[in-house]
C-alpha positions as CSV (number, residue, x, y, z in Angstrom):
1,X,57.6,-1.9,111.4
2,X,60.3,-1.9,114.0
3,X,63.3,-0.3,114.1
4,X,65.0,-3.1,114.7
5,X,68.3,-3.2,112.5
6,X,68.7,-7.2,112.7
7,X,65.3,-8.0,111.1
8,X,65.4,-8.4,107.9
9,X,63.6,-6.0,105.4
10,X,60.2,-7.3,103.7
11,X,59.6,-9.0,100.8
12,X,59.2,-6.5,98.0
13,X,61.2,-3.4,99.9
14,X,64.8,-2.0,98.2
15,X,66.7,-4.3,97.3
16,X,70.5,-4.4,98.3
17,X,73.3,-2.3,95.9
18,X,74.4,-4.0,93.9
19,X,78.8,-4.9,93.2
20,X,80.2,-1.8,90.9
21,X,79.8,-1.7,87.4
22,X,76.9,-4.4,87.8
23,X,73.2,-3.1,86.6
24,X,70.1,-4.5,88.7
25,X,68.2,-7.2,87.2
26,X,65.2,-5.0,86.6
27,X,67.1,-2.7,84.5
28,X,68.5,-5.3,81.8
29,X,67.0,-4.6,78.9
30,X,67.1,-7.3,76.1
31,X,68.9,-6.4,73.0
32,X,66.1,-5.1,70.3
33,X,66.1,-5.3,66.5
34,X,64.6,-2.4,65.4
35,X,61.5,-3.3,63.2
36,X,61.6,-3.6,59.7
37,X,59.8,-0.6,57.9
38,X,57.1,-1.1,56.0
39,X,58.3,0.7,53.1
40,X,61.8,-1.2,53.0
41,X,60.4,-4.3,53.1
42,X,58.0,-3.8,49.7
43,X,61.0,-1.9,48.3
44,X,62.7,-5.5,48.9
45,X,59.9,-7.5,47.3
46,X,59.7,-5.1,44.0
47,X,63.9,-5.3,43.6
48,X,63.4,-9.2,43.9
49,X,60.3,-8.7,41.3
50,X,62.1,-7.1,39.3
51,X,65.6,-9.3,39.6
52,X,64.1,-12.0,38.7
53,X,61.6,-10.9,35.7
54,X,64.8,-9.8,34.2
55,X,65.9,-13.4,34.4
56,X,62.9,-14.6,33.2
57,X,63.8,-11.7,29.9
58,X,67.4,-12.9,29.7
59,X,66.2,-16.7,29.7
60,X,63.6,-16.5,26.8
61,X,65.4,-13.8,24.8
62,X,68.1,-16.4,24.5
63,X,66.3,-19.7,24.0
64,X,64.1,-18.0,21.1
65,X,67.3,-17.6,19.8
66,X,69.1,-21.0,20.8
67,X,69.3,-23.4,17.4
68,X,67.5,-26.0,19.7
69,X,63.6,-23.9,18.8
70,X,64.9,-23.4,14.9
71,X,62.4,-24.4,13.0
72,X,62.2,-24.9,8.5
73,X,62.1,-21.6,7.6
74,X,64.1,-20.2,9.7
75,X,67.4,-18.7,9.0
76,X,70.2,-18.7,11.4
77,X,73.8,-17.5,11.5
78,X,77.2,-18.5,13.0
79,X,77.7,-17.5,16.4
80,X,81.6,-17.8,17.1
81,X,83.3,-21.2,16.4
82,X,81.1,-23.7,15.7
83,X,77.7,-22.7,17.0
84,X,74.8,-21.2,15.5
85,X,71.8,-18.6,16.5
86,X,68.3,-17.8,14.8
87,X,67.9,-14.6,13.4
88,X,66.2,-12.6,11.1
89,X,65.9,-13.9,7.3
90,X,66.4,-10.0,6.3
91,X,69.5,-9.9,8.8
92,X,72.1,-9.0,6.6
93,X,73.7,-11.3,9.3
94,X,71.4,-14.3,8.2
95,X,73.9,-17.0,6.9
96,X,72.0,-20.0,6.5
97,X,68.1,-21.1,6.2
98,X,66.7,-24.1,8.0
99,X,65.6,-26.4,5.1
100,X,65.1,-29.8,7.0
101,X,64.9,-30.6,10.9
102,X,65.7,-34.1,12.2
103,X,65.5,-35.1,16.0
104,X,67.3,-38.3,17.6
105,X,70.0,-38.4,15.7
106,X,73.6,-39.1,16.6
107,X,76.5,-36.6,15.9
108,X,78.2,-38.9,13.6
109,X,74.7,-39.2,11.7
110,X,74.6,-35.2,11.0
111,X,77.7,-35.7,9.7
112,X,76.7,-38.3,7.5
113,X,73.3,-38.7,6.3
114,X,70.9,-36.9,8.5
115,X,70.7,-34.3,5.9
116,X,70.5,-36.7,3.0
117,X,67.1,-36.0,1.7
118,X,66.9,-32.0,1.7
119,X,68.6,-31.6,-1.9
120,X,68.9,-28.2,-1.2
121,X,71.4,-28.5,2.1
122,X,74.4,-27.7,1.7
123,X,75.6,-28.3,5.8
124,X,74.3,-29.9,8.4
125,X,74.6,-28.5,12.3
126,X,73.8,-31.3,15.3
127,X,72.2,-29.8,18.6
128,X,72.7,-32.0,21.6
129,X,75.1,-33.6,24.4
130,X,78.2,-35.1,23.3
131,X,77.9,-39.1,23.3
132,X,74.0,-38.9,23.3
133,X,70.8,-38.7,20.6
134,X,70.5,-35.1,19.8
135,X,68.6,-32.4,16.4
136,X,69.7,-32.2,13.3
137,X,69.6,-28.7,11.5
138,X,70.0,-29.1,7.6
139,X,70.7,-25.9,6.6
140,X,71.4,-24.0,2.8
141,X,73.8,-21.2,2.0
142,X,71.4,-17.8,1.8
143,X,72.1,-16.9,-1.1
């Protein structure tokens, strides 16, 4: 190598400082997640287990107790206004029993004559959506 102080350094060699406040290419570190545990991640999974086996709970505790499943037999009581839920035919609660079930009807019909020939039925409850075919609970007074 000379000592020349025109030639230019060789390929590879220091490079030149760079401007103030800059950092050298070589240093620039890309911006790193840290990684994800182990542990936190099947913490995650068992919480979403869990979330959504309580669903599953939720769901089926209330459609074995939606008028829709009632079947003869069962008894059933009034759930605020106008609805109705199964329950227990020793439930001091229990105001009705199921005596007759009839399906396609319309809500005029339950009204009518859907519950025509169960002699003992004293009311008549309609399941369904408003304008459409829908269940039929006949239903007598517990007594």
């Amino acid at each position: 190598m000379s000592d020349d102080p025109q030639q230019p350094l060789p390929t590879g060699g220091p490079a030149a400082d760079p401007e103030p406040g800059a950092l050298p290419s070589a240093r620039r570190v890309p911006a790193q997640t840290p990684p994800t545990s182990r542990k936190a991640t099947v913490i995650a999974w068992m919480f979403l287990a869990v979330f959504i086996a309580g669903l599953a709970g939720v769901a089926y505790y209330f459609r074995t107790h939606d008028a829709s499943v009632a079947k003869v037999g069962d008894c059933v009581t009034k759930t605020g206004g106008d609805g109705i839920a199964i329950t227990g035919c020793d439930d001091s609660d229990a105001d009705f029993t199921v005596v007759g079930r009839v399906e396609n009807q319309s809500e005029i019909a339950a009204s009518i004559s859907a519950c025509g020939k169960f002699d003992d039925a004293t009311s008549s409850y309609w399941e369904g959506k408003s304008g459409e075919k829908g269940t039929v609970l006949c239903l007598a007074k517990k007594g």
